[in-house]
TORNU-157681 format. One record per residue (C-alpha): residue in one letter; residue number from 0; x, y, z; chain. Coordinates in pm, whole numbers. Each point is the difference from the previous one (the first is absolute). Example, Ala and Ser with C-alpha at 12.3 -4.5 7.8 and 13.67 -1.06 7.14 Angstrom:
BEGIN
 residuo num      x      y      z cadena
       A   0   1230   -450    780      A
       S   1    137    344    -66      A
END
This chain:
BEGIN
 residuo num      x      y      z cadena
       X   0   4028   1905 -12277      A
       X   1    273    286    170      A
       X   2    103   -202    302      A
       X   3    -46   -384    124      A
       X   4   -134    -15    341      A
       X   5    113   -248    254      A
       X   6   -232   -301     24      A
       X   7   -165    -16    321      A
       X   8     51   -348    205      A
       X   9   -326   -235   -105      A
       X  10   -133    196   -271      A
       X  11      6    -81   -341      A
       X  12    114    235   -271      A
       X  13   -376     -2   -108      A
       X  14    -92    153    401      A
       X  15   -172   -350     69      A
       X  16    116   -179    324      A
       X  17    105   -327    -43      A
       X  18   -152   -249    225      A
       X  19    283   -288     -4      A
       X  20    188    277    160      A
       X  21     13    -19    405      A
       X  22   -134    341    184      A
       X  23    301    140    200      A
       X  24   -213    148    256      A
       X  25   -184   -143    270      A
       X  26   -401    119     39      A
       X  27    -70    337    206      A
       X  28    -56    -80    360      A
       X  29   -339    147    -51      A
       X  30    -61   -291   -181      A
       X  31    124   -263    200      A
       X  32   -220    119    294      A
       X  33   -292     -4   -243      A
       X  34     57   -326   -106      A
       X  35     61    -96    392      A
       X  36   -310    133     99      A
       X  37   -220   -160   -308      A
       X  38    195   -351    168      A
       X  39   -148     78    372      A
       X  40    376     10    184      A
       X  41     34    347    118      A
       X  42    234    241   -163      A
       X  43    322     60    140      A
       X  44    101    303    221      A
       X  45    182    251   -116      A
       X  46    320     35     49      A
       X  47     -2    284    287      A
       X  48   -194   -243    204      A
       X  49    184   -279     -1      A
       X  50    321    232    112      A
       X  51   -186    136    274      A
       X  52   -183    265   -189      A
       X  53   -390    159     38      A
       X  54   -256   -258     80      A
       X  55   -214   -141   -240      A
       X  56   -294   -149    -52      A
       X  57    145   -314     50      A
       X  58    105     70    340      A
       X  59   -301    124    153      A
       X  60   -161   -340   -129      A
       X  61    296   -176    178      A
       X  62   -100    200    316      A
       X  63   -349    -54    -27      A
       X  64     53   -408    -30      A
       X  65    174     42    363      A
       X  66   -233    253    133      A
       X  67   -315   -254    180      A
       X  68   -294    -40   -142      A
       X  69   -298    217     54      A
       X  70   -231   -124    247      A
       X  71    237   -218    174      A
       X  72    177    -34    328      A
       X  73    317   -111     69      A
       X  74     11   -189    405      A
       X  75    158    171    220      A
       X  76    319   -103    170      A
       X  77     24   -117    340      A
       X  78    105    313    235      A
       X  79    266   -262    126      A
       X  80    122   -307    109      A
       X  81   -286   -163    223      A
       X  82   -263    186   -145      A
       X  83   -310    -63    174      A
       X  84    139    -60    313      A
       X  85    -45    280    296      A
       X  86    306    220    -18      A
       X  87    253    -76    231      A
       X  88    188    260    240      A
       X  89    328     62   -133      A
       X  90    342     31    186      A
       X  91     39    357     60      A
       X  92   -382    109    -26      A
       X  93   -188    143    317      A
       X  94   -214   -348    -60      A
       X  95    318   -221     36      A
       X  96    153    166    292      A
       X  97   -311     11    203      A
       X  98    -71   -373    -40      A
       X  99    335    -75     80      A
       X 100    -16    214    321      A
       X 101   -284   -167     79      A
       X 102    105   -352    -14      A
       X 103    288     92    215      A
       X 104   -241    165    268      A
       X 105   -187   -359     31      A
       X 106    316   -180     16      A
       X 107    117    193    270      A
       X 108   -346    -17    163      A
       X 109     22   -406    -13      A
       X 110    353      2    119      A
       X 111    -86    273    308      A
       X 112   -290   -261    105      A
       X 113    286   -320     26      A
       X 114    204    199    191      A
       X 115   -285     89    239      A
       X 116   -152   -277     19      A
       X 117    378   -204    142      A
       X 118     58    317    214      A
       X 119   -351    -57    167      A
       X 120     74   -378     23      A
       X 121    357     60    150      A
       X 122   -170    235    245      A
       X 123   -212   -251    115      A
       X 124    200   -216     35      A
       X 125    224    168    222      A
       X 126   -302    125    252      A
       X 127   -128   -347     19      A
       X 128    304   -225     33      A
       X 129    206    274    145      A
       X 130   -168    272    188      A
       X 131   -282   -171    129      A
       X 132    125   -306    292      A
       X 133   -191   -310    -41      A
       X 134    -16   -288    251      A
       X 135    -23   -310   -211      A
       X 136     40   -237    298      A
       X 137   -393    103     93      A
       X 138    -30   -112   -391      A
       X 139    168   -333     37      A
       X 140   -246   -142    277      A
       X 141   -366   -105    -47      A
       X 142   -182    -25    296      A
       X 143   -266   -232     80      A
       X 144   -266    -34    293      A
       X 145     78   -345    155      A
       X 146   -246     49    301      A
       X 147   -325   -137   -208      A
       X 148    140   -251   -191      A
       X 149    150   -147    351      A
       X 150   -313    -16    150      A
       X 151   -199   -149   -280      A
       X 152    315   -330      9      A
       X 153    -49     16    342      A
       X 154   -385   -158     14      A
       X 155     86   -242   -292      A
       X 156    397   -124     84      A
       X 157     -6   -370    169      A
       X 158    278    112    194      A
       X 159     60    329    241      A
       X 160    111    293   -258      A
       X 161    219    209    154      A
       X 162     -5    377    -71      A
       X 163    304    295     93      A
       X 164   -148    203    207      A
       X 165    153    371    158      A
       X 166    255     14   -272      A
       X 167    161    357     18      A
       X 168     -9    283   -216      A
       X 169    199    -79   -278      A
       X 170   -131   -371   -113      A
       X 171   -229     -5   -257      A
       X 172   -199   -301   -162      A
       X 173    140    -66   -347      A
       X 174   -223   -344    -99      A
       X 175   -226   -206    172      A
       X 176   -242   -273   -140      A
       X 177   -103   -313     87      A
       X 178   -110   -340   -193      A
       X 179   -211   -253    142      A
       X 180    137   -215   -280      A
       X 181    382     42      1      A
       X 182    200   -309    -96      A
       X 183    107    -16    360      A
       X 184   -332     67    137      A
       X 185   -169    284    119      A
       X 186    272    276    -35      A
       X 187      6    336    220      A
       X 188    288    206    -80      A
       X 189     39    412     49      A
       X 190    324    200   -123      A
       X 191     64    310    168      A
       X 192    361    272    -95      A
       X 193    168     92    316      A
       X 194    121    347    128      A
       X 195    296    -64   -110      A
       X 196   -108   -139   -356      A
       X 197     41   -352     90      A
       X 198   -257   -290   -157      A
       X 199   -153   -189    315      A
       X 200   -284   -239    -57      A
       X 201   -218   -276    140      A
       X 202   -137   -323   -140      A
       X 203   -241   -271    171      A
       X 204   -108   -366    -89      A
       X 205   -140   -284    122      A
       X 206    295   -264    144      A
       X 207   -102   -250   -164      A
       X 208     35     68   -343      A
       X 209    370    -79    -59      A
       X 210    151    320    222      A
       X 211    325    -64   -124      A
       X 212    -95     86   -392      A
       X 213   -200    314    152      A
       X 214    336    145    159      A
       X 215    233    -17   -316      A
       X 216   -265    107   -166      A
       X 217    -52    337    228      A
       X 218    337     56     -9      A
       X 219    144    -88   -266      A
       X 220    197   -291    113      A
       X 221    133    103    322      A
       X 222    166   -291    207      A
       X 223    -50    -60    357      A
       X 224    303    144    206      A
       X 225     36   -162    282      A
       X 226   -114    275    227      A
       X 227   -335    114    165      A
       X 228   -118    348     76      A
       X 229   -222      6    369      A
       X 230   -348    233    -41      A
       X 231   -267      1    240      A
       X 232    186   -341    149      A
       X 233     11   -145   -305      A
       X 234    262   -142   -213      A
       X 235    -10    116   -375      A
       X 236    254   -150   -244      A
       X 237    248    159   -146      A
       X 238     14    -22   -389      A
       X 239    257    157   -235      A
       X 240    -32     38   -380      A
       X 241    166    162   -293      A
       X 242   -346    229    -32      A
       X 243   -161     19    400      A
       X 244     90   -106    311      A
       X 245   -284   -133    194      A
       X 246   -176   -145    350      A
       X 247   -191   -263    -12      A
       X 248   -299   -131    271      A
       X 249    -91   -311    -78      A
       X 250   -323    -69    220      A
       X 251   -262   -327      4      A
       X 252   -284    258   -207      A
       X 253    260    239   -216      A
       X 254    362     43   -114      A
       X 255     71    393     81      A
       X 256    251    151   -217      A
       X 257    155    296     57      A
       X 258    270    150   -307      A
       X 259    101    297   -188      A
       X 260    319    161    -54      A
       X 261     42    124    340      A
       X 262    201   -116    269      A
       X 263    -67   -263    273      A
       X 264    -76    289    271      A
       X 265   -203    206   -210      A
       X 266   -170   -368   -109      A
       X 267    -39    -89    384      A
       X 268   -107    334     59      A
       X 269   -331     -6   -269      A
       X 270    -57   -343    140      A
       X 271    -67    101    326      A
       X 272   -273    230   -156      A
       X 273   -212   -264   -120      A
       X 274   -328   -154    230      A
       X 275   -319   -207   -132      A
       X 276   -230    233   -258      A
       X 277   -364     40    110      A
       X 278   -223   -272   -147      A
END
């Protein structure tokens, strides 16, 4: 023949293709996604998508996978922290600032009462212990009707019960009793407060029941002085003690006693009011 042409690479000289000769070229593409798909993976994307080219079909399925469900709900998120709670007034809302004016208001309202309420106190307490004079020595004494009771001892006393009689304006009966059973007989005694505040008393018993023990007793312990004060023309000890002075009429029927805080005139002076009650 004219000319010898070159051998082509994996062909015999008879045209017949060897097959212990390796192919140099890898299958199409086309095939490899057929043979993909025949396996079940899915094919691979082309190359524009995978650079960030046109969407494919795989894409959209991507999307669709994320996309939920038909038919289905997804819950809805809380609005907020505290959900279900009433909404509270916040700091700078219309809400906020009236509840805050508000609370002030019946602060002030509470505090406004206190205040009242110790002026009013004060207040009174000025008229009453200020303005207004008060006599508390009226206060102090506690009268009592000694008439009655004086007549009553009168019918039952084994001895003559003396009574004051035409005291002056001024004296008034403090105590009076009487007990038929005292532990130095049958015991008369009235207590009247002086004009001038002085204590000025009288006590009767029967003589013969220990006299002596009846006088310390009345007044506290006084000791005989020594002396004698005259009434009516007749002698009345004289008895001093750290409590009352005294004078003392010791008679057959009744020791007399006379005491108080008072002097010896003003004592001489009651004594000569006193004569026999009416029995």
């Amino acid at each position: 023949m004219g000319g010898a042409f070159p051998a082509r690479r994996g062909v015999r000289d008879d045209g017949r293709v060897p097959t212990d000769v390796p192919q140099d070229s890898a299958p199409a593409p086309a095939a490899a996604d057929d043979r993909a798909l025949a396996e079940g993976e899915p094919a691979a994307p082309p190359a524009d998508q995978a650079t960030g080219g046109p969407a494919t079909a795989g894409s959209a399925h991507g999307a669709a996978e994320d996309a939920p469900r038909a038919g289905t709900r997804e819950p809805a998120e809380p609005q907020g922290a505290g959900a279900g709670e009433p909404e509270r007034p916040e700091a700078g809302r219309p809400e906020a600032g009236a509840a805050t004016a508000a609370r002030r208001r019946g602060f002030e309202s509470v505090w406004n009462m206190v205040i009242s309420t110790a002026l009013i106190c004060a207040a009174a307490f000025v008229l009453y212990f200020v303005v207004v004079p008060h006599d508390d020595s009226d206060a102090q004494v506690q009268t009592v009707d000694f008439q009655v009771p004086a007549l009553t001892a009168a019918r039952v006393a084994p001895y003559p019960l003396l009574v004051p009689e035409g005291l002056d304006e001024g004296w008034n009966a403090t105590s009076v009793s009487y007990d038929p059973q005292g532990e130095y007989g049958a015991t008369w005694r009235v207590g009247f407060l002086a004009p001038d505040e002085e204590y000025v008393a009288l006590a009767q018993a029967p003589t013969g029941t220990d006299p002596a023990a009846f006088i310390s007793s009345i007044t506290h312990d006084a000791q005989d002085a020594g002396a004698a004060e005259t009434v009516r023309g007749q002698d009345w000890a004289r008895y001093e003690g750290p409590k009352y002075d005294a004078l003392v009429l010791r008679q057959d029927e009744a020791t007399t006693i006379v005491f108080g805080t008072a002097g010896f005139g003003e004592l001489a002076g009651f004594a000569e009011t006193l004569a026999p009650g009416e029995g």
